[in-house]
C-alpha positions as CSV (number, residue, x, y, z in Angstrom):
1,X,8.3,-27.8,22.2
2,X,12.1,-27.5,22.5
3,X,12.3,-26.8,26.2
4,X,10.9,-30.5,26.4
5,X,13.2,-31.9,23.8
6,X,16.7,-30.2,25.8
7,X,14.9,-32.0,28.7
8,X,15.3,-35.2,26.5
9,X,18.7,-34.6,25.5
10,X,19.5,-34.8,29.3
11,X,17.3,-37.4,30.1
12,X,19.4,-39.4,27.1
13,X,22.5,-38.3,28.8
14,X,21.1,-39.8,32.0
15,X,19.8,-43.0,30.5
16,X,23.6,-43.5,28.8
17,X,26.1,-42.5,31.6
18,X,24.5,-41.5,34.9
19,X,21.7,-44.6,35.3
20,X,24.3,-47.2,34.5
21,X,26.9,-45.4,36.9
22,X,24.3,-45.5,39.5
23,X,22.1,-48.6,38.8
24,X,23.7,-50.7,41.8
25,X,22.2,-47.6,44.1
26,X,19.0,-47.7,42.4
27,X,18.6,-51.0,42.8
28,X,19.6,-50.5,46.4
29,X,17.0,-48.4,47.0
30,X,14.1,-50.3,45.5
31,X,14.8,-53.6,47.3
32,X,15.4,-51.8,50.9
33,X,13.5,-48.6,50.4
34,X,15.1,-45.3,50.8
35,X,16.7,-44.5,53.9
36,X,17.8,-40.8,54.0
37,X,19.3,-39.4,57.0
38,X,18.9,-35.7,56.3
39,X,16.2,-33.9,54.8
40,X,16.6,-30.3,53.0
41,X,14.1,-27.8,52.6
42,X,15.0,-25.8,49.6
43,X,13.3,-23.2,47.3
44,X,12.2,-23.8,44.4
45,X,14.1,-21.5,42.2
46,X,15.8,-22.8,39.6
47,X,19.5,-22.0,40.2
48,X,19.3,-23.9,43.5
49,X,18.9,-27.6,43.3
50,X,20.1,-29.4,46.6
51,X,21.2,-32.6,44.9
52,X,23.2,-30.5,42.6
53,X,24.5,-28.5,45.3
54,X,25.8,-31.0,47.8
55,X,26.8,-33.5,45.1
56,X,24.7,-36.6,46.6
57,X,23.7,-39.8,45.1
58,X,20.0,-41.2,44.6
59,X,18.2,-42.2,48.2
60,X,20.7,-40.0,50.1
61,X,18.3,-36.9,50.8
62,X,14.9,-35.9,51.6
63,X,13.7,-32.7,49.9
64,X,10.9,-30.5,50.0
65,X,11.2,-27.6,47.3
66,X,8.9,-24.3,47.7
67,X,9.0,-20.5,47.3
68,X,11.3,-19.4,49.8
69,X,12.2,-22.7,51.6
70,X,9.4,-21.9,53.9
71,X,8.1,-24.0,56.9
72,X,4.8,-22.9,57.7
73,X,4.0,-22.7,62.0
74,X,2.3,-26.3,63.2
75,X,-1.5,-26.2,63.2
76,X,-4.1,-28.8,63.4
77,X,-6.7,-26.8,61.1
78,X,-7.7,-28.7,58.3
79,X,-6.7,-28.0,54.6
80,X,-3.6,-29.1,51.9
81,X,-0.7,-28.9,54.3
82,X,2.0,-30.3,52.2
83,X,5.4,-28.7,53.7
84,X,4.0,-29.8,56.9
85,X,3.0,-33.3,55.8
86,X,6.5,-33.6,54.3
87,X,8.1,-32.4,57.2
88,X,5.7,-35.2,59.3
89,X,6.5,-38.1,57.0
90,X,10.4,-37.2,57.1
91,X,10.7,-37.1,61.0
92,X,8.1,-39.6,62.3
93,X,8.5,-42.2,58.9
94,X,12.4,-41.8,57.2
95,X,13.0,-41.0,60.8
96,X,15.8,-38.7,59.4
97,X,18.6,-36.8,62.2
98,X,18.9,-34.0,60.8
99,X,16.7,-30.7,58.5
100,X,18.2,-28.2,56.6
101,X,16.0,-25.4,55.7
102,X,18.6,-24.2,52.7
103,X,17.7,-19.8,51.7
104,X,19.8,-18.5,48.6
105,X,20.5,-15.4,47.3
106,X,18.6,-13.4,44.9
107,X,15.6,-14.8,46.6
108,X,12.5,-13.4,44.8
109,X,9.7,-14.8,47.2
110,X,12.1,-13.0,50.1
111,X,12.0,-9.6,48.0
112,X,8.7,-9.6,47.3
113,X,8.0,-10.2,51.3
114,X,10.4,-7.5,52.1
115,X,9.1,-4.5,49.7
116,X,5.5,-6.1,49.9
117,X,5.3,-5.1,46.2
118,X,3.5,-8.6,45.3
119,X,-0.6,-8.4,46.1
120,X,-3.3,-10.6,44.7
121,X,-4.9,-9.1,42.2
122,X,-8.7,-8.4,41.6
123,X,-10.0,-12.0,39.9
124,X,-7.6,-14.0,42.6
125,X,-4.4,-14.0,40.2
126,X,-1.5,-13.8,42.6
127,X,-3.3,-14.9,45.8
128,X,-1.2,-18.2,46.7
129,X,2.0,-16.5,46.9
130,X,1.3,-13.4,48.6
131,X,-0.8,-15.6,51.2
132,X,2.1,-17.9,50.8
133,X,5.0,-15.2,51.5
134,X,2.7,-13.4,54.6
135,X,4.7,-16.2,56.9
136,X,7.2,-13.7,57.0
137,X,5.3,-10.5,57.8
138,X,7.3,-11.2,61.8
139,X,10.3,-11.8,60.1
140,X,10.7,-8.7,57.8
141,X,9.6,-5.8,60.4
142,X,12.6,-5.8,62.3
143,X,14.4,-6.2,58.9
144,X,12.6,-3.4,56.9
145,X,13.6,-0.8,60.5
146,X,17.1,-1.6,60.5
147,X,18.4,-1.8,56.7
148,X,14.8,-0.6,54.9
149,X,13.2,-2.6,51.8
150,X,15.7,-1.9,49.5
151,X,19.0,-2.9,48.3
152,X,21.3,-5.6,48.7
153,X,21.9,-5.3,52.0
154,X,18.1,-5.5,53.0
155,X,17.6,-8.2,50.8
156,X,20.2,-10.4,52.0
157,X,19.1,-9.6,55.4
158,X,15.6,-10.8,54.6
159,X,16.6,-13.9,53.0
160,X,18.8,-15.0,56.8
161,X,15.8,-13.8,58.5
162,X,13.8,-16.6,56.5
163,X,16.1,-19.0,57.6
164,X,15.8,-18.5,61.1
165,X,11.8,-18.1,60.8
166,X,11.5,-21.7,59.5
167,X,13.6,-22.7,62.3
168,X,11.8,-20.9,64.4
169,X,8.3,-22.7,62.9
170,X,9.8,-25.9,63.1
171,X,10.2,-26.0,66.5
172,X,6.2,-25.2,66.7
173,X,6.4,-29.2,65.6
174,X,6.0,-31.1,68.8
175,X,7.5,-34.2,67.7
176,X,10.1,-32.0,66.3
177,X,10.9,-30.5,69.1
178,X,10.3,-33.4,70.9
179,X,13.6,-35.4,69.3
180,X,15.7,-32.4,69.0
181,X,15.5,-32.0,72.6
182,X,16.7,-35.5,72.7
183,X,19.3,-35.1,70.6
184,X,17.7,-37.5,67.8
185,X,17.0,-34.5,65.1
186,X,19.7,-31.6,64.7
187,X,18.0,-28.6,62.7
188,X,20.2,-26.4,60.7
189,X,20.0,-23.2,58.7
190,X,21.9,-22.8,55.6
191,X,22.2,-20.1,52.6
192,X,23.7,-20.9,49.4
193,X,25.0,-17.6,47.6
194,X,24.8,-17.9,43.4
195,X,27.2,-15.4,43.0
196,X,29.8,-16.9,45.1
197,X,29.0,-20.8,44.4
198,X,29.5,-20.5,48.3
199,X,27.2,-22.4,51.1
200,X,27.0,-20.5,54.9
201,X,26.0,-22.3,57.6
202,X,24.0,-20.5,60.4
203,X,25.9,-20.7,64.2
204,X,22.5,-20.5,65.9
205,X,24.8,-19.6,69.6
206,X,25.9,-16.0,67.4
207,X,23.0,-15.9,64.7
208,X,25.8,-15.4,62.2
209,X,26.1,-17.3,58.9
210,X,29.7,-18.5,58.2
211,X,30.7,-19.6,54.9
212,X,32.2,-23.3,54.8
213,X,35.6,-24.5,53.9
């Protein structure tokens, strides 16, 4: 299969020049455990890897990848909960300070929640990710009445909206909301444009993303 031997060619490349630049880290991290301080919730697309992005080494962050970078709301019902069990064993285990729920552009989990063009079909085919992307059926009304479901402009705004809807839902957390009020966890919203190579912070006093030095 050749996609599996490029993944080899890199994994060579690792084994040769990266593990051997990093082993003293790796090491680190096996005698004293990891120890992040911050932990990222990301999307899964391809073009958006957090380590990649912010340049880190092994151990530094946390990450949970899914489509959207979406934090479901807190609830006790039983069931697979794994965003929500990550989010539990980052805050109350690695005891990290800080979550950034990290959107991009060219979101297709965001489109799809916006234009609501993505429906399980007959036999169940499709039925995770449209139940998946229903989290934002709040978030995209006021969205879809102010730029429509279309365009650029729509999309983009969908894609912040996200962002602050995961917020939002994390705050349902009570021992989230718990240490933020205590100023031991700071929650942040960030969106990393493709196009631009460019990563905007949200200021959650304006509700504006600004793009960082």
């Amino acid at each position: 299969m050749p996609e599996f031997a490029e993944l080899l060619k890199g994994y060579q490349r690792f084994r040769e020049e990266t593990y051997p630049r990093q082993k003293a880290r790796f090491e680190q991290t096996v005698s004293e455990g990891q120890h992040p301080k911050l932990m990222i919730i990301g999307c899964s697309d391809s073009r958006v890897d957090p380590a990649q992005i912010f340049d880190v080494d092994p151990g530094d962050i946390f990450v949970v990848r899914n489509v959207a970078a979406l934090v479901p709301p807190f609830e006790t019902s039983p069931g697979y909960h794994g965003v929500s069990a990550a989010v539990e064993f980052a805050v109350q285990m690695l005891e990290v300070r800080q979550i950034v729920v990290m959107g991009h552009g060219r979101c297709g989990g965001c489109k799809a929640a916006l234009t609501q063009s993505f429906e399980a079909k007959p036999h169940g085919e499709g039925a995770f990710i449209a139940n998946w992307i229903e989290l934002l059926n709040e978030a995209r009304e006021p969205v879809a009445r102010k730029h429509g479901t279309e365009g650029r402009k729509a999309e983009l705004a969908m894609e912040f909206a996200a962002i602050r809807q995961s917020l939002a839902n994390l705050r349902t957390f009570p021992w989230v909301a718990e240490k933020e009020a205590a100023d031991a966890l700071k929650l942040r919203g960030a969106h990393f444009s493709i196009t631009e190579g460019v990563l905007y912070s949200l200021d959650e006093d304006t509700g504006e993303f600004l793009p960082e030095d």
